[in-house]
C-alpha positions as a Python dict, from the first residue, in 0.01 Angstrom:
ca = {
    (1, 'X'): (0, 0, 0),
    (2, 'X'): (287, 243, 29),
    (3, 'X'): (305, 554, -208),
    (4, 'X'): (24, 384, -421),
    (5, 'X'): (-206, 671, -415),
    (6, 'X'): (-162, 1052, -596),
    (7, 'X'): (-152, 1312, -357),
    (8, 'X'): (-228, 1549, -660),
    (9, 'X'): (-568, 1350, -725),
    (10, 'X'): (-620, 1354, -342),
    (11, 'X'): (-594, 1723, -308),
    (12, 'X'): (-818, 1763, -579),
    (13, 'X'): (-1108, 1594, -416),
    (14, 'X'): (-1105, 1726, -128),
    (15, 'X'): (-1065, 2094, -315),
    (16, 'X'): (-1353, 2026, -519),
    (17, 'X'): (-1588, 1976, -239),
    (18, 'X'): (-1440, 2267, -77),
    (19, 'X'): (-1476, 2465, -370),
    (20, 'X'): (-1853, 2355, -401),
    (21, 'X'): (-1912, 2509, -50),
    (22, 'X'): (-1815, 2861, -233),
    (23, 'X'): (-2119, 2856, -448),
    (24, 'X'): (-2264, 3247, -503),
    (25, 'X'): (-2521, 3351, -244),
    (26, 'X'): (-2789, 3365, -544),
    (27, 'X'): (-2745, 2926, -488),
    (28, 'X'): (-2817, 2912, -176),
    (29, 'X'): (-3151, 2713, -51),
    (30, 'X'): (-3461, 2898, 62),
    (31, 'X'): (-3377, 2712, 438),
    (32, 'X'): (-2993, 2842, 433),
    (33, 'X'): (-3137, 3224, 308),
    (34, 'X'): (-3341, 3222, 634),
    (35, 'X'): (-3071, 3105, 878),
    (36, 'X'): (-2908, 3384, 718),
    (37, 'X'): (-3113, 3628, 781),
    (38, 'X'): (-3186, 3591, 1141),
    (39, 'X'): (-2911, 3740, 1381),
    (40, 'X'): (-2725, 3512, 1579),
    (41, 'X'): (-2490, 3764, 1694),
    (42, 'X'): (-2803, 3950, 1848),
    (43, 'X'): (-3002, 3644, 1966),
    (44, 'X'): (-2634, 3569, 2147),
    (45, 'X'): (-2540, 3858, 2298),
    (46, 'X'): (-2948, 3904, 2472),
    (47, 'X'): (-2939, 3538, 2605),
    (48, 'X'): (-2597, 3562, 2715),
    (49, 'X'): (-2724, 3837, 2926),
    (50, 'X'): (-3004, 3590, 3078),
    (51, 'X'): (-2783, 3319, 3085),
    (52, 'X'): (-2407, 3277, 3218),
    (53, 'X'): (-2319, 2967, 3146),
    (54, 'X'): (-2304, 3104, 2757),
    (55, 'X'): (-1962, 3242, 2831),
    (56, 'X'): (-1823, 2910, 2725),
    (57, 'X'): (-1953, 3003, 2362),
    (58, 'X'): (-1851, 3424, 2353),
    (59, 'X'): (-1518, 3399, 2187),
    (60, 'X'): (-1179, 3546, 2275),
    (61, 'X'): (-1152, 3887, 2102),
    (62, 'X'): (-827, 3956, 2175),
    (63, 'X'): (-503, 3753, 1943),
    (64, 'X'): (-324, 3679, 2267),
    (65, 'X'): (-378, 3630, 2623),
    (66, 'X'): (-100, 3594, 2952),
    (67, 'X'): (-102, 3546, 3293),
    (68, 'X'): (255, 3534, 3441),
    (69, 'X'): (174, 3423, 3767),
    (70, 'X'): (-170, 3276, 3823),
    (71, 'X'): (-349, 3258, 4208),
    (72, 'X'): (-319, 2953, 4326),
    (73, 'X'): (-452, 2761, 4613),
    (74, 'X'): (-319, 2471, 4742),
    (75, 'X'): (51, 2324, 4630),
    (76, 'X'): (191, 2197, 4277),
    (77, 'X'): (255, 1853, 4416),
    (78, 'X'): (625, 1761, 4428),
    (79, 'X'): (765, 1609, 4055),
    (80, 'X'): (496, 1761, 3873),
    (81, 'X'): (636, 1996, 3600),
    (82, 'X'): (577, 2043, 3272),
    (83, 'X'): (310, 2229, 3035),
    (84, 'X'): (-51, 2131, 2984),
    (85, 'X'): (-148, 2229, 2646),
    (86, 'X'): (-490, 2286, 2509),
    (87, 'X'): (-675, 2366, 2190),
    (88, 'X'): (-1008, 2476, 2113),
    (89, 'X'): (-1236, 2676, 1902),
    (90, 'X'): (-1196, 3059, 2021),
    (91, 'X'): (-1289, 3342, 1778),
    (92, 'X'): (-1656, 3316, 1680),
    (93, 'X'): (-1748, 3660, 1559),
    (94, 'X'): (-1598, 3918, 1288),
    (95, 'X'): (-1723, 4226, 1075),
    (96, 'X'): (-2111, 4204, 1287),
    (97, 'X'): (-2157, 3817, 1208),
    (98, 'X'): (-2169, 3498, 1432),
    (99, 'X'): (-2091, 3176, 1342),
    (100, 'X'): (-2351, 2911, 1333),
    (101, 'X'): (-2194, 2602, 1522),
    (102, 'X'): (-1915, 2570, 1796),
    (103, 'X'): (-1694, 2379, 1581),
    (104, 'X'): (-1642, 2674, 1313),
    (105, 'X'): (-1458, 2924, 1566),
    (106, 'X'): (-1066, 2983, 1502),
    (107, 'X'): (-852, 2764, 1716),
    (108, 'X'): (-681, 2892, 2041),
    (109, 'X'): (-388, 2736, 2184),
    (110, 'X'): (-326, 2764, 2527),
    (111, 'X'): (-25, 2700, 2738),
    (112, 'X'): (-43, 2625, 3090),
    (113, 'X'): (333, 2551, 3216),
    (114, 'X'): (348, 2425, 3631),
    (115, 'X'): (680, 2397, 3851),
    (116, 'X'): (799, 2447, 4156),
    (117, 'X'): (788, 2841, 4101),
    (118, 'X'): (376, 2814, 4030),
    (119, 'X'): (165, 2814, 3730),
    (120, 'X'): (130, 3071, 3394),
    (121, 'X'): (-132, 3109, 3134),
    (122, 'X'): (-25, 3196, 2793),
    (123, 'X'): (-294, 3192, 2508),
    (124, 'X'): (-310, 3258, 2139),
    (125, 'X'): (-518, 3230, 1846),
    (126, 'X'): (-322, 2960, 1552),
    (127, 'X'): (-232, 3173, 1279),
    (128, 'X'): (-294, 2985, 995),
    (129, 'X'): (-357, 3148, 658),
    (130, 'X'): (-710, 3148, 694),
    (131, 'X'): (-730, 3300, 1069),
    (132, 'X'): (-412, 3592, 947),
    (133, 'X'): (-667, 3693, 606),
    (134, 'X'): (-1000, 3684, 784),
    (135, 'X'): (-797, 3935, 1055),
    (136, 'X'): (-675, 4174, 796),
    (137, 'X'): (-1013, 4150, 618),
    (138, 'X'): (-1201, 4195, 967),
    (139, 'X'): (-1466, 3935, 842),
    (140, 'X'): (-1527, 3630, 766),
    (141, 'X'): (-1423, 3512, 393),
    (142, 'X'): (-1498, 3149, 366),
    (143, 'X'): (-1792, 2859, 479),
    (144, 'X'): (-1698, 2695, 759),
    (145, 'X'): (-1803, 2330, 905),
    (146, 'X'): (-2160, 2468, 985),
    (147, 'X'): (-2181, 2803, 897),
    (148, 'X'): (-2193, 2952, 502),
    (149, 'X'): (-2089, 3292, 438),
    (150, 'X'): (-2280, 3498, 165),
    (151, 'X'): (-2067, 3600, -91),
    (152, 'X'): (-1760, 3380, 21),
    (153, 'X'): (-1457, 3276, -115),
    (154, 'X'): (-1340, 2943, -316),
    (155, 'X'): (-1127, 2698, -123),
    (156, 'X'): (-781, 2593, -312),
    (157, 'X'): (-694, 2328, -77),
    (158, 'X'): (-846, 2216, 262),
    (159, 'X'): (-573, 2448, 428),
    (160, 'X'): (-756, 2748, 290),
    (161, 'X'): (-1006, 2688, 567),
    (162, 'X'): (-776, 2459, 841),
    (163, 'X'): (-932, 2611, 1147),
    (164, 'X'): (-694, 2400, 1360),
    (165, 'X'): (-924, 2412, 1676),
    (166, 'X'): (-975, 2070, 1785),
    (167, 'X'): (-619, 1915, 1963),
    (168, 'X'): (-242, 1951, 2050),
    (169, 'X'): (55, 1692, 1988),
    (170, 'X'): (380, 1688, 2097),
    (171, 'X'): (610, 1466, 1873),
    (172, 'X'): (909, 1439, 1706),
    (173, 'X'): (1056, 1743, 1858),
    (174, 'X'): (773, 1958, 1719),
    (175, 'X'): (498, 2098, 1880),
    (176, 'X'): (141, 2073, 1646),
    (177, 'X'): (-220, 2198, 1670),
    (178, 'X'): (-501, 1988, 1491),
    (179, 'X'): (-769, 2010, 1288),
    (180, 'X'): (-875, 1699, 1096),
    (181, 'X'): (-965, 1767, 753),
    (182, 'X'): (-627, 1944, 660),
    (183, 'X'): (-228, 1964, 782),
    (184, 'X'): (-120, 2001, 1118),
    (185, 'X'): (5, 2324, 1192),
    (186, 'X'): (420, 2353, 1395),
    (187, 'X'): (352, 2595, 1656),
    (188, 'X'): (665, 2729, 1872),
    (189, 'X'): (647, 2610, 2233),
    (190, 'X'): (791, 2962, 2393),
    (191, 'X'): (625, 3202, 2163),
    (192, 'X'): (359, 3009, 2035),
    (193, 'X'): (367, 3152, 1702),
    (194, 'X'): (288, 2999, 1431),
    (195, 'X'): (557, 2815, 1242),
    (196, 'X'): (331, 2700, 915),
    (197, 'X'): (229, 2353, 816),
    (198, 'X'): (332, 2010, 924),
    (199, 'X'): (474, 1863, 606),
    (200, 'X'): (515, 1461, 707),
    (201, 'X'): (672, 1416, 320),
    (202, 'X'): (618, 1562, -3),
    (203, 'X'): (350, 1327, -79),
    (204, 'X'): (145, 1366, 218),
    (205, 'X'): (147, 1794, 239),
    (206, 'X'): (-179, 1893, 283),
    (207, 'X'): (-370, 1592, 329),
    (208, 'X'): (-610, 1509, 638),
    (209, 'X'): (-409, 1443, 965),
    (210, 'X'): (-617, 1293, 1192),
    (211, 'X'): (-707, 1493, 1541),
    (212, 'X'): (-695, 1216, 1737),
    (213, 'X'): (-365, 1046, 1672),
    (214, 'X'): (-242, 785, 1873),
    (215, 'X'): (61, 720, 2036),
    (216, 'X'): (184, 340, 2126),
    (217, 'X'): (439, 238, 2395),
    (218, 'X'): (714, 267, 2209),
    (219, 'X'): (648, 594, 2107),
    (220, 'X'): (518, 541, 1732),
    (221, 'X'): (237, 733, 1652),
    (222, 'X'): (-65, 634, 1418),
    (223, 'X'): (-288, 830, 1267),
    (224, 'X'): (-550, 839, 921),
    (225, 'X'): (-738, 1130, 739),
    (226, 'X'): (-1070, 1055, 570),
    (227, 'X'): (-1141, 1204, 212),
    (228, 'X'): (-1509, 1247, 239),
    (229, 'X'): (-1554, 1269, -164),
    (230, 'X'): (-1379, 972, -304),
    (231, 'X'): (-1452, 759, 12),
    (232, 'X'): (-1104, 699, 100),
    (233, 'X'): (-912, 683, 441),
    (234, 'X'): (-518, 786, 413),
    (235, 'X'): (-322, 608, 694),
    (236, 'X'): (-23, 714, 859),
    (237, 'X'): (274, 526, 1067),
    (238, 'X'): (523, 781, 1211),
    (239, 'X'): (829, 716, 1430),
    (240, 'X'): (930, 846, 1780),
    (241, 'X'): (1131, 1092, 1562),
    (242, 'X'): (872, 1226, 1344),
    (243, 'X'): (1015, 1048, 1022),
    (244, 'X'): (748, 858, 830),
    (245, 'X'): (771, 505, 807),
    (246, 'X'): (442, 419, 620),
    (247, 'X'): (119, 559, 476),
    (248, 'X'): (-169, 414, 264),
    (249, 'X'): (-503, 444, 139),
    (250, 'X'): (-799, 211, 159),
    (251, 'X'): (-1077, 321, -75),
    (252, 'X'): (-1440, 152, -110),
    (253, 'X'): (-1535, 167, 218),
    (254, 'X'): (-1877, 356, 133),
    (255, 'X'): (-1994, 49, 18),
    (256, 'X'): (-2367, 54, 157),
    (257, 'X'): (-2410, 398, 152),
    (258, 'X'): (-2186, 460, -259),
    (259, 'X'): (-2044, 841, -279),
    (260, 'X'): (-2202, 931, 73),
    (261, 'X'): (-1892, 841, 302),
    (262, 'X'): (-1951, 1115, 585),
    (263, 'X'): (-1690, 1209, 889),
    (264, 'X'): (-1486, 1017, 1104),
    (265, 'X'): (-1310, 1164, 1408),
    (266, 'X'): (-1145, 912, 1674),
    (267, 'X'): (-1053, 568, 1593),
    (268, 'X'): (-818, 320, 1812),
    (269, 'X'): (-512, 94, 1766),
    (270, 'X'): (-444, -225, 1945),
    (271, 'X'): (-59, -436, 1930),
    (272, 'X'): (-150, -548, 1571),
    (273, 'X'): (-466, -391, 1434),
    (274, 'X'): (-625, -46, 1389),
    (275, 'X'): (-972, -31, 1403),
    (276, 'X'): (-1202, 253, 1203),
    (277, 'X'): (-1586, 327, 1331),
    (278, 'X'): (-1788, 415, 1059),
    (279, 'X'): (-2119, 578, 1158),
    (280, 'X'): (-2461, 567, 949),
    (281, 'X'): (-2405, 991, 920),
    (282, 'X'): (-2383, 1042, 555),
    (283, 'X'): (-2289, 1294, 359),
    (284, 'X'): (-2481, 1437, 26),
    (285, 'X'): (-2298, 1625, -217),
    (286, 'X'): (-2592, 1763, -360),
    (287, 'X'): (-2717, 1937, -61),
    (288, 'X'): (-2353, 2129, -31),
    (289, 'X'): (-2432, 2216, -390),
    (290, 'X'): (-2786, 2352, -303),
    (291, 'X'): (-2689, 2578, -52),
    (292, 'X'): (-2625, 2349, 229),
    (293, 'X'): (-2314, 2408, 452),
    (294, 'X'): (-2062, 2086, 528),
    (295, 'X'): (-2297, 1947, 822),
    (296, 'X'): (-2601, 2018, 654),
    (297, 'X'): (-2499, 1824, 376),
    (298, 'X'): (-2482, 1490, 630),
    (299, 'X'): (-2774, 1326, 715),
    (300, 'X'): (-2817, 1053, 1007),
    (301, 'X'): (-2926, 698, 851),
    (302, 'X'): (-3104, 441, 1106),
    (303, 'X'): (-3083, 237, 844),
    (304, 'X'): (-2734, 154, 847),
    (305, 'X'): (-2556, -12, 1089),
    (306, 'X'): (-2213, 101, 1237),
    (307, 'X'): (-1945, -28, 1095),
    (308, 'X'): (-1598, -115, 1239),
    (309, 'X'): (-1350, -215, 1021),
    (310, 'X'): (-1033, -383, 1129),
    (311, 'X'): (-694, -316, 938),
    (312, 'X'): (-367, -492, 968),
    (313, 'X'): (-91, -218, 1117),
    (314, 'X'): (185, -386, 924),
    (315, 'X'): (28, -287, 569),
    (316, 'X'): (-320, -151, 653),
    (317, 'X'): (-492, -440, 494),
    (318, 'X'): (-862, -487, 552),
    (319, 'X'): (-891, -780, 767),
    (320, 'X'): (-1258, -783, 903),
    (321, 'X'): (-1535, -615, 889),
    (322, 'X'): (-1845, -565, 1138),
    (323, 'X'): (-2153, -455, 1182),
    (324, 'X'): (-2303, -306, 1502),
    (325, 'X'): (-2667, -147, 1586),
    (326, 'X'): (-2694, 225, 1456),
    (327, 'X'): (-2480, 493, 1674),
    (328, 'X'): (-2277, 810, 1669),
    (329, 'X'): (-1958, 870, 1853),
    (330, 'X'): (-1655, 1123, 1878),
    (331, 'X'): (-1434, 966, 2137),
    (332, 'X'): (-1269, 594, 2188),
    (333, 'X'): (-1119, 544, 2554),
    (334, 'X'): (-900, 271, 2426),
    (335, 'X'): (-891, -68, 2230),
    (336, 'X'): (-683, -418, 2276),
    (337, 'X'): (-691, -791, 2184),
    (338, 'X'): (-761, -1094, 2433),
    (339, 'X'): (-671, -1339, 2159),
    (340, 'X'): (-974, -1413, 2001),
    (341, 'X'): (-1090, -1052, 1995),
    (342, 'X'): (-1047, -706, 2014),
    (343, 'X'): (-1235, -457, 2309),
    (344, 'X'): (-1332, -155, 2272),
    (345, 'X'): (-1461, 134, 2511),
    (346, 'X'): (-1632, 434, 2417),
    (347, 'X'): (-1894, 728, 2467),
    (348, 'X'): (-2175, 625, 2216),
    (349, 'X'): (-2539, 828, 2086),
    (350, 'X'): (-2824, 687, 1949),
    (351, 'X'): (-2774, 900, 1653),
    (352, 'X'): (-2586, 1257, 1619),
    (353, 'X'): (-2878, 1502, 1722),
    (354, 'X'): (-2584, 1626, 1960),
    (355, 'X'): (-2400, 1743, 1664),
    (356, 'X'): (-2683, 1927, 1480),
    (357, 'X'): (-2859, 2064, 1807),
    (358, 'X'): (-2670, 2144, 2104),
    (359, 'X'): (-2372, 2227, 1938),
    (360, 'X'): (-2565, 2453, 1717),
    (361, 'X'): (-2787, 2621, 1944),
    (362, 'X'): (-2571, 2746, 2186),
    (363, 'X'): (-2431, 2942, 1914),
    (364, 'X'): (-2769, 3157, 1945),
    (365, 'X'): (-2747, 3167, 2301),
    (366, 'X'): (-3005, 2818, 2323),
    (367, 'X'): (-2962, 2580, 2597),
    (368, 'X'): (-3225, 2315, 2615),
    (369, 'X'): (-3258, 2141, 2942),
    (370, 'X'): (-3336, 1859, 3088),
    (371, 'X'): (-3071, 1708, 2868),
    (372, 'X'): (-3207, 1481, 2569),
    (373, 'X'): (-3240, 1116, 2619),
    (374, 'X'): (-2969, 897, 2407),
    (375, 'X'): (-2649, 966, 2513),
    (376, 'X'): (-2346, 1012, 2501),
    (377, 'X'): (-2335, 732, 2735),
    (378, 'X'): (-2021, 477, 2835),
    (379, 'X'): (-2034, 179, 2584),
    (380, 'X'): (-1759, -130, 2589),
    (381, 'X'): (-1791, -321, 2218),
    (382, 'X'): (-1663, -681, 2109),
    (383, 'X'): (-1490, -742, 1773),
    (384, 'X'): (-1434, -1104, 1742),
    (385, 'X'): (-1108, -1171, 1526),
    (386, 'X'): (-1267, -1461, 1318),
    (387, 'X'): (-1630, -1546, 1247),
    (388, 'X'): (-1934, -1306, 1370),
    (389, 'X'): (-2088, -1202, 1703),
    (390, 'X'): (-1972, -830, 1677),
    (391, 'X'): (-2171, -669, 1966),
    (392, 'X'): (-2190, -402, 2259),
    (393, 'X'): (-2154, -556, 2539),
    (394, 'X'): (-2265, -243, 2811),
    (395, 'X'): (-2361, 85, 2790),
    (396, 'X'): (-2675, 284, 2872),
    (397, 'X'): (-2847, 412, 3196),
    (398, 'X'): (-2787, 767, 3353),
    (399, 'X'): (-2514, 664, 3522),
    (400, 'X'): (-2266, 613, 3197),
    (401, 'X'): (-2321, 964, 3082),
    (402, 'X'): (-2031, 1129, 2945),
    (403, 'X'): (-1755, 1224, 2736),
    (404, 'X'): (-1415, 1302, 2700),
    (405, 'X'): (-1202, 984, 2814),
    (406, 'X'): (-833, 968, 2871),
    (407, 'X'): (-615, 665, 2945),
    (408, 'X'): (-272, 639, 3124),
    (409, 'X'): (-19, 700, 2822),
    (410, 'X'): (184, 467, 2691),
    (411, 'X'): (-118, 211, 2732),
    (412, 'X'): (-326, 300, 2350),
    (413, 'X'): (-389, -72, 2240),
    (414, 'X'): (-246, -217, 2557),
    (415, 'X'): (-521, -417, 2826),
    (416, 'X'): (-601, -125, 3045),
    (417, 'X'): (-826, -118, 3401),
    (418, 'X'): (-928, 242, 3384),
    (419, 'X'): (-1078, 555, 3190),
    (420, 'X'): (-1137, 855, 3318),
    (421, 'X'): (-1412, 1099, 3181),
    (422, 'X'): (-1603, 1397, 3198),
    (423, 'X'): (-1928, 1339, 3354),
    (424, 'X'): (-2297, 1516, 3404),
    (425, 'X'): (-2545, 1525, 3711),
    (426, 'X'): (-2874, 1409, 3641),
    (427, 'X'): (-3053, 1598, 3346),
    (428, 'X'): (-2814, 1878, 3335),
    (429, 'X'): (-2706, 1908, 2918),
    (430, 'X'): (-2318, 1982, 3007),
    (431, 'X'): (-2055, 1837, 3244),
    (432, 'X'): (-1968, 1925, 3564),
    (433, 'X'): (-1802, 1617, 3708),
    (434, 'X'): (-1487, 1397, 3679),
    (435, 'X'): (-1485, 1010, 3713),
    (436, 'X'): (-1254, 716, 3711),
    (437, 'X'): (-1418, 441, 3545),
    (438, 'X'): (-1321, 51, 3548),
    (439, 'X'): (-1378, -179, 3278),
    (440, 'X'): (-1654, -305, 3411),
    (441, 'X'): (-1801, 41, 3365),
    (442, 'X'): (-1830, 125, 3700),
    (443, 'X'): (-1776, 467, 3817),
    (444, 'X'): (-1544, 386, 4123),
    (445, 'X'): (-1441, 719, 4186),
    (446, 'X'): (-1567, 1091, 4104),
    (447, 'X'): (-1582, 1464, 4188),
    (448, 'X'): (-1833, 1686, 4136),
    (449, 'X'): (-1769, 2036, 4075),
    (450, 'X'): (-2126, 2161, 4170),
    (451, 'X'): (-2353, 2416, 4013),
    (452, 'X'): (-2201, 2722, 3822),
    (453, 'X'): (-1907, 2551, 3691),
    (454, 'X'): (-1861, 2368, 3342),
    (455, 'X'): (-1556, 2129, 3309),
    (456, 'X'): (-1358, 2074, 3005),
    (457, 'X'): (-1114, 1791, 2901),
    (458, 'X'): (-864, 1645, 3171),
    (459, 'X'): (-529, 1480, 3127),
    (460, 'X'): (-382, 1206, 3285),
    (461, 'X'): (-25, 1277, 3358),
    (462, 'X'): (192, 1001, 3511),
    (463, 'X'): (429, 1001, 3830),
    (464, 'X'): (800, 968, 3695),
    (465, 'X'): (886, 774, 3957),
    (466, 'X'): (609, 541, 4009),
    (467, 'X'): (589, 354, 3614),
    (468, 'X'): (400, 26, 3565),
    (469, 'X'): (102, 125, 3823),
    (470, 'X'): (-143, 281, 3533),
    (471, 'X'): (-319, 501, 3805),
    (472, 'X'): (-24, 606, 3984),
    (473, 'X'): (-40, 1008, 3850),
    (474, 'X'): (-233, 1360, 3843),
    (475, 'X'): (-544, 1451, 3646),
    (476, 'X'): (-540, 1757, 3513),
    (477, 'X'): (-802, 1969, 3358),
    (478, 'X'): (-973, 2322, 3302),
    (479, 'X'): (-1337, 2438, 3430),
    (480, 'X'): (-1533, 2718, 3331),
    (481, 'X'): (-1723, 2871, 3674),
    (482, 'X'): (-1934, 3083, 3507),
    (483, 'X'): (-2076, 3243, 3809),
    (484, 'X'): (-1740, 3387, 3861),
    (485, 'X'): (-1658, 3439, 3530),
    (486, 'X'): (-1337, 3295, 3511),
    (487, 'X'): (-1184, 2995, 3438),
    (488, 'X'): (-898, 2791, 3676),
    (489, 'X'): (-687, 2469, 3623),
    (490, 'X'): (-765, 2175, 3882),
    (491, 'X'): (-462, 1912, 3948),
    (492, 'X'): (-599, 1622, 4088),
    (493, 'X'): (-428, 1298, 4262),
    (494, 'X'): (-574, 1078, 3970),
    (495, 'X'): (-656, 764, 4198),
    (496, 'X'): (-860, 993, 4462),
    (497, 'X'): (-1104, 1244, 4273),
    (498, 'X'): (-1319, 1233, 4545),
    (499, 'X'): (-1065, 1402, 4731),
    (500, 'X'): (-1084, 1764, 4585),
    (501, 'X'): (-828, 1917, 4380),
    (502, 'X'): (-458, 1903, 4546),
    (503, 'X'): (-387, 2314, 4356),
    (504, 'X'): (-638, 2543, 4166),
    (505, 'X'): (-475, 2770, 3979),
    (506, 'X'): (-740, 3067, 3921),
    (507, 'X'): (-756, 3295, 3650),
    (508, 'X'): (-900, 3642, 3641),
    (509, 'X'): (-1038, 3606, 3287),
    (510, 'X'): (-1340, 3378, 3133),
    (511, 'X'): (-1208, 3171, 2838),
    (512, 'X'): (-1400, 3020, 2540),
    (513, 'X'): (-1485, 2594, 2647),
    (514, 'X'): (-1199, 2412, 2418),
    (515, 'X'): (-1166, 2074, 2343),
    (516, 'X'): (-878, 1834, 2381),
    (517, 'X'): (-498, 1881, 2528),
    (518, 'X'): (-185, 1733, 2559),
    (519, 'X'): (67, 1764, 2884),
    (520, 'X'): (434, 1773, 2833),
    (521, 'X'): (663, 1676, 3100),
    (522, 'X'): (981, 1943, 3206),
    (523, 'X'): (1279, 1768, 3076),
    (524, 'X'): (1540, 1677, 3336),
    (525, 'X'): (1763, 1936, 3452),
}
């Protein structure tokens, strides 16, 4: 499979669509004419009055935030030291408009470096070339993932639009924010300027990197991009140095659904397989064409099952394929074999109403409450190596909403006995609670920020000197209180939530919710 595909032809599919989602305003659908028409910005800013908890969706005006020394409470426990990054969509307004979904706003990265000395805050918006001309225009000049602009511009290249907003990496010596449907982007760890694309090889620039690559034990990292129009998934093998060793492509997977292969954004790896989830949301070219922007042109199918298809890590082979009841998904906890099969853990939805209503709505300043039934909820799945009886084997119940899981590292496709997650209270629509999770999927340990506060992501983050006990570390992570109107770092001792946070380190400033982060250790003196 290696070097068998043209990156030329590649690029060109994946322009193509792009360019279709630059159609003239005069094209666009009686439907998309409305949504344009009503005021978002507006409709925002009143219910943001009415409602705090919307400061998770206002948007960072500013290109660059710092806090030298933050207030802190409590003590940076002894060995920890390093930075916790984190990425997430930031900038959601230019020139009087709003975008229309919390996955369109510019990415912010963020920079949260702990030692002995205390804790500092350094944040700023990823200049890629779309985020430096929409700046100097002072509006917005292209469609974004579910927003169109009237009157916008043609995409060249998925990089046109790269809103890297979605994670961090730290590997090979270089420091990279993600998007998925375009390059990394290098990113300087002092300054955190922007150094320009990621280019793995000549043949690879500008093709999908996945957000959600995955790291082994001996520090290889795997990864894939998915090429929506052609139906093809590009795979990637990189070594501890950054060097390529491998890539691919597997095309026809859009078998039972031909020309309508829609978005993929986690998969897992175990010792000897990687396994792809492909969801019944599928995309239509002809609603992009009509008017529609990228999500609108996806519909949900019940009538499809989920697939998972399980390729060989040595050449990226097919080697099975499964089918599971309809369900929607962002985020695997982890995957690995027993022998005669491979498990798999995950936060799974009935169907992807999340995707087209919450995280729409609260773009207008809409929060619907009690939560709707369906998930995300805590789901383990079987995917026997020969014969069938592909099935999920838990899941369900109040008690297994959730989101966000993180493993120890080092353990992605190794047997692992915990997850730990974001969590909600009963009914409420958005987390406020951390939980350790066995593989049984019981909750065995939590802590529960209370009313007023909305958490974000956390990151496990191993004790040097304690390696081989998987919980043995600190779990870090961000929280909005939006009573206060500012948002502070927890460190937690990983194996006793309940206990509280060991430090809080408090900032005077509200920022935007984010989405996924990475922690780099200090390196030895």
């Amino acid at each position: 499979m290696h070097g068998t595909f043209s990156r030329r032809q590649a690029l060109a599919r994946v322009a193509a669509l792009l360019a279709a989602a630059g159609v003239p305003a005069a094209a666009v659908s009686t439907v998309a004419r409305a949504a344009q028409a009503s005021n978002w910005r507006k409709e925002f800013a009143a219910a943001l009055r009415r409602d705090r908890r919307l400061l998770g969706w206002r948007g960072v005006a500013r290109s660059e935030l710092r806090t030298a020394q933050v207030a802190l409470t409590g003590r940076v426990p002894p060995g920890l030291a390093g930075v916790l990054w984190r990425n997430g969509p930031a900038r959601y307004e230019r020139g009087g408009r709003r975008y229309r979904h919390w996955f369109d706003g510019d990415g912010m990265l963020q920079a949260w470096r702990i030692g002995p000395a205390g804790i500092s805050h350094h944040a700023r918006f990823v200049g890629t070339p779309k985020f430096r001309a929409e700046e100097q225009a002072g509006r917005f000049l292209w469609n974004a993932f579910g927003t169109r602009i009237a009157g916008s511009l043609p995409a060249d290249s998925p990089d046109a639009v790269n809103a890297a907003n979605i994670s961090v990496l730290e590997h090979g010596g270089e420091l990279l924010a993600l998007w998925e449907a375009g390059s990394a982007w290098r990113i300087d760890r002092n300054t955190l300027q922007t150094l320009g694309p990621k280019v793995w090889s000549a043949r690879l620039a500008g093709l999908p990197f996945s957000a959600h690559p995955k790291v082994d034990a001996g520090g290889t990292l795997w990864s894939f991009g998915y090429d929506t129009l052609s139906g093809a998934l590009v795979f990637y093998r990189i070594g501890a140095d950054g060097a390529v060793q491998k890539y691919g492509l597997l095309r026809g997977i859009d078998d039972l659904a031909p020309g309508r292969f829609g978005m993929v954004h986690d998969f897992a790896v175990t010792q000897k397989y990687m396994v792809i989830l492909l969801t019944p949301l599928v995309f239509y070219r002809e609603r992009l064409e009509a008017g529609a922007s990228f999500l609108d042109a996806h519909a949900w199918r019940d009538d499809l099952p989920l697939r998972a298809l399980v390729l060989d890590k040595e050449d990226f082979s097919l080697r099975r394929r499964h089918e599971l009841p309809p369900g929607f998904f962002f985020h695997i906890g982890n995957a690995f074999e027993d022998g005669a099969g491979i498990h798999l853990d995950m936060f799974r939805s009935d169907d992807a109403r999340e995707l087209f209503g919450i995280q729409r709505d609260v773009m207008r300043g809409k929060i619907d409450a009690p939560a709707p039934a369906g998930g995300p909820y805590y789901a383990g799945v079987y995917l026997p190596l020969a014969g069938n009886g592909a099935r999920v084997e838990s899941g369900g119940g109040a008690a297994a909403a959730g989101e966000f899981p993180v493993i120890a590292p080092g353990l992605a496709g190794r047997r692992n006995r915990h997850v730990w997650h974001l969590a909600s209270a009963a009914g409420e629509v958005f987390f406020r609670q951390v939980a350790r999770r066995n593989m049984l999927g019981e909750v065995v340990d939590s802590f529960d920020y209370g009313p007023g506060v909305l958490a974000e992501e956390h990151v496990f983050v191993p004790r040097p000197q304690r390696a081989g006990d998987e919980s043995a570390g600190w779990l870090l992570g961000t929280a909005l209180d939006w009573a206060r109107e500012a948002t502070a770092l927890h460190l937690f001792d990983a194996h006793n939530l309940a206990a509280g946070p060991l430090a809080v380190a408090q900032l005077e400033y509200a920022l935007p919710l984010g989405l996924h982060g990475w922690f780099s250790p200090a390196l030895p003196a």
